[in-house]
C-alpha positions as CSV (number, residue, x, y, z in Angstrom):
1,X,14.0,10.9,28.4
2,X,12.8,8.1,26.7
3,X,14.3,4.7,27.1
4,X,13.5,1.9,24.6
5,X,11.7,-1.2,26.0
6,X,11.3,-3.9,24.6
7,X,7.6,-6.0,24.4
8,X,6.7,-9.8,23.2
9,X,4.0,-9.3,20.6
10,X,3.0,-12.6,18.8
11,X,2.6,-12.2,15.2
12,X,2.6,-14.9,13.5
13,X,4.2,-13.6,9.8
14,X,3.9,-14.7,6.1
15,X,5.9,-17.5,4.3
16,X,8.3,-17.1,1.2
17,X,9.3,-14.1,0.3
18,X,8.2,-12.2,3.7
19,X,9.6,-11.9,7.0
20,X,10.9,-14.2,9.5
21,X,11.0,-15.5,11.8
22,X,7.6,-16.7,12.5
23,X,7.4,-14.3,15.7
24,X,9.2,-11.3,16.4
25,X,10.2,-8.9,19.3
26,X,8.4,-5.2,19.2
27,X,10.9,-2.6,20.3
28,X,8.9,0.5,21.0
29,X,10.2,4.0,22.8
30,X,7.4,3.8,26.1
31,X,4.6,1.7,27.4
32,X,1.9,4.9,26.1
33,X,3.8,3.6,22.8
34,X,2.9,0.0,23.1
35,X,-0.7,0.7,24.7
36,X,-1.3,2.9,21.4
37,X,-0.1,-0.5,19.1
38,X,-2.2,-3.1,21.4
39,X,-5.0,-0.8,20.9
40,X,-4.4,-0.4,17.1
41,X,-5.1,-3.9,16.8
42,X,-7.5,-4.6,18.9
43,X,-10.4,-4.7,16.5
44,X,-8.8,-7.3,14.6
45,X,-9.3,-10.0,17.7
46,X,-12.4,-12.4,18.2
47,X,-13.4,-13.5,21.1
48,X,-10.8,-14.0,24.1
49,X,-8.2,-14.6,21.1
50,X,-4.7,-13.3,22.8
51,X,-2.3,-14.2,19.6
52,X,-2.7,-12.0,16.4
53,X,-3.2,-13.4,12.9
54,X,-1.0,-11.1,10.8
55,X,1.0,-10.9,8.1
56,X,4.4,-9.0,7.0
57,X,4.4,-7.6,3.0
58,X,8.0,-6.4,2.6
59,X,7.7,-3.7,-0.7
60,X,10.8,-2.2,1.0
61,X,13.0,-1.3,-2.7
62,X,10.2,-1.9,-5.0
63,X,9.3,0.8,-7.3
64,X,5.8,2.2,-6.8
65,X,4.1,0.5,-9.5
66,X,5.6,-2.7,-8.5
67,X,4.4,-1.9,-4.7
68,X,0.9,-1.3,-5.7
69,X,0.0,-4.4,-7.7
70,X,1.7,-7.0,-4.9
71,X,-0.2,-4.5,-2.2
72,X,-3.8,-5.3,-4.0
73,X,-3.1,-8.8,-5.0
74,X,-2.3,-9.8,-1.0
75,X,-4.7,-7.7,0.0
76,X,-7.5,-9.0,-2.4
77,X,-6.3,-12.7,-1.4
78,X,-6.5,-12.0,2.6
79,X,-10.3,-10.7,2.2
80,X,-11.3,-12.9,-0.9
81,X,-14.8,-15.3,-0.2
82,X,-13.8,-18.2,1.4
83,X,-10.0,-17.4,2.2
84,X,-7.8,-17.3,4.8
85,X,-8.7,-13.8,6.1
86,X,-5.8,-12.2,7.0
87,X,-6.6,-9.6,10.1
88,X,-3.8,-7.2,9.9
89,X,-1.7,-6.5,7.1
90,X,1.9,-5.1,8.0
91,X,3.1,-3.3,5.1
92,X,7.3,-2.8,5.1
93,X,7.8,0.3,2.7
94,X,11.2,2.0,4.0
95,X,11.7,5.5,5.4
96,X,12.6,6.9,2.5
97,X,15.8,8.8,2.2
98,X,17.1,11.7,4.7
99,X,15.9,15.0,4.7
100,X,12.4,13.3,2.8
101,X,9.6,10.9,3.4
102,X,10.4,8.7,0.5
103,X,8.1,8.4,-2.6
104,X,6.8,4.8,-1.8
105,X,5.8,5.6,1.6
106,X,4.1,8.9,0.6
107,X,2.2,6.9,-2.5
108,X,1.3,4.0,-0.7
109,X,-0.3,6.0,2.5
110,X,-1.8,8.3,-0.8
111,X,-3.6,5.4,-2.0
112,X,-4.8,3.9,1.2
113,X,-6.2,7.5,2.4
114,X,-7.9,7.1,-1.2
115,X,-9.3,3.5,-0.3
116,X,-10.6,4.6,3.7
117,X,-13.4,3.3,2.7
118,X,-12.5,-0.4,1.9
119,X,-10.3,-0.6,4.6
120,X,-8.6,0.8,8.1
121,X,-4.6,1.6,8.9
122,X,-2.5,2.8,11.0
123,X,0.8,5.0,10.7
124,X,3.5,2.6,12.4
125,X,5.0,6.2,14.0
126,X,2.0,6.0,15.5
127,X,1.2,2.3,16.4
128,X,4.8,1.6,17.7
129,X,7.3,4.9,16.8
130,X,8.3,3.3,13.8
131,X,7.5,5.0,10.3
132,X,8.7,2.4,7.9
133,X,5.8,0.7,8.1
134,X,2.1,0.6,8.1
135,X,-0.3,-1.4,9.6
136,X,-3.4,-2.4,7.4
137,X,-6.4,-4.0,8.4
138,X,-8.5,-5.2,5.4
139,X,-12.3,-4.9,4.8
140,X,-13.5,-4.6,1.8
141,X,-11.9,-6.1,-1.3
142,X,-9.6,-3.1,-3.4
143,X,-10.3,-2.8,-7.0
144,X,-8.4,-5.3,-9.3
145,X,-5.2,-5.0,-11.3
146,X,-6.9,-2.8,-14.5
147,X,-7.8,-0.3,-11.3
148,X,-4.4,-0.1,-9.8
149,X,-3.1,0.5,-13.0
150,X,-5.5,3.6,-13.8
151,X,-4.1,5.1,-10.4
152,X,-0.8,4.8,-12.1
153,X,-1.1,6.4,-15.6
154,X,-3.4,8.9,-13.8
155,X,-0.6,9.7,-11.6
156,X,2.1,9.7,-14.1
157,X,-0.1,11.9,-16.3
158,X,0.4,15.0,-13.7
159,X,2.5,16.1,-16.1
160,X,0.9,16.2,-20.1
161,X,2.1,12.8,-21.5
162,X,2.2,11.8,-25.1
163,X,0.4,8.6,-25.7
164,X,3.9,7.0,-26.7
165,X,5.2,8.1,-23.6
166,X,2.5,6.6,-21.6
167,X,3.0,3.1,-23.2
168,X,6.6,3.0,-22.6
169,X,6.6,3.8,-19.2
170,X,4.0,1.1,-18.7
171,X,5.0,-1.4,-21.0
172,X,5.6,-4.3,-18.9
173,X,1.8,-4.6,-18.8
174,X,1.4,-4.4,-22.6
175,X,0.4,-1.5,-25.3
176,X,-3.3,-2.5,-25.6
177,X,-3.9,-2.9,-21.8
178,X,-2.4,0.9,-21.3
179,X,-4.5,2.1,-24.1
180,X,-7.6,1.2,-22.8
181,X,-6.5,2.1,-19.5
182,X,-6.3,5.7,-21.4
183,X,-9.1,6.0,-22.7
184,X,-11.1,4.5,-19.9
185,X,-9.7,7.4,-17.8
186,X,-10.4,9.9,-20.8
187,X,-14.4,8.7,-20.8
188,X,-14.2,9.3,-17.1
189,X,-12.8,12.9,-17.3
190,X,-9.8,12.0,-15.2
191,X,-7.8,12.7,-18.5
192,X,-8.1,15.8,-20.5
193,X,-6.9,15.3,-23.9
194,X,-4.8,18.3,-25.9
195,X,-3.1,19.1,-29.1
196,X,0.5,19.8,-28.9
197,X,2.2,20.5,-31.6
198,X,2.0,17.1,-34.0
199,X,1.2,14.6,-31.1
200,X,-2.0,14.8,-28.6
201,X,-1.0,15.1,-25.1
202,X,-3.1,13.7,-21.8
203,X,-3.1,15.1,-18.8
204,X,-4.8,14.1,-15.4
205,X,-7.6,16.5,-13.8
């Protein structure tokens, strides 16, 4: 059987409104678990660095469109010219409730399989046993805010949704801003547009 055992990892975390302490204790279920997390990270080190310079995102509770636009906005400021590059990115999402993966975990890993291009990660069930998390390395910068917000009414729009509907379920980010959104994603084809009844309905493709 496996026993849990216990291995000092440095990672020195966020500020504010992420994790403490500044270092933490990795619990993991075997030493092939830890091997397969020191070898996770090890492309993030330079040189004969031994200490790793990562950082802890809690979106743990948040919904999904809240989740995404704090994801892209650390994720933009760790890789942005002249920053602080951050090497690893440990993204806190939940498990999700029993019996089912949880719809911000499944989204957010939807979105970065989407993105493999602009970046690398790793399942934490993977890295250390532990799927409530997910390690991301950044690369390349993720498209801006207008971007993540396309993903969302293209997402939302699985379903056919009247243009009303669309605008109140984004309206934090204001009428005009979803509107172009729309029709950006209808110029692209990623929205088919259909008459229903008195009002036209889009839907995703």
């Amino acid at each position: 059987a496996l026993h849990s055992l216990q291995y000092p990892i440095l990672l020195p975390l966020f500020r504010g409104s992420l994790v403490a302490p500044p270092y933490t204790l990795l619990t993991v279920r075997s030493r092939a678990a830890y091997a397969g997390f020191r070898n996770s990270i090890a492309r993030a080190r330079t040189g004969d660095e031994e200490t790793l310079d990562s950082r802890d995102l809690d979106l743990h509770g948040k919904t999904w469109p809240e989740a995404l636009e704090e994801f892209v906005d650390a994720y933009n400021r760790a890789v942005q010219p002249g920053g602080h590059t951050c090497r690893i990115l440990r993204v806190i999402h939940g498990y999700g409730s029993t019996g089912g993966p949880g719809i911000l975990r499944a989204r957010f890993r939807k979105f970065l399989e989407k993105h493999s291009a602009r970046l690398d990660f790793t399942l934490g069930e993977k890295a250390d046993g532990n799927p409530g998390h997910t390690i991301v390395k950044p690369v390349y910068a993720l498209p801006g805010a207008d971007a993540a917000l396309s993903e969302l009414v293209w997402e939302y729009c699985e379903q056919p949704r009247t243009l009303s509907k669309i605008a109140g379920q984004f309206r934090r980010y204001g009428t005009p801003r979803v509107q172009q959104v729309v029709r950006s994603l209808e110029s692209q084809k990623r929205l088919r547009k259909a008459a229903r009844a008195k009002n036209s309905v889009y839907q995703a493709v």
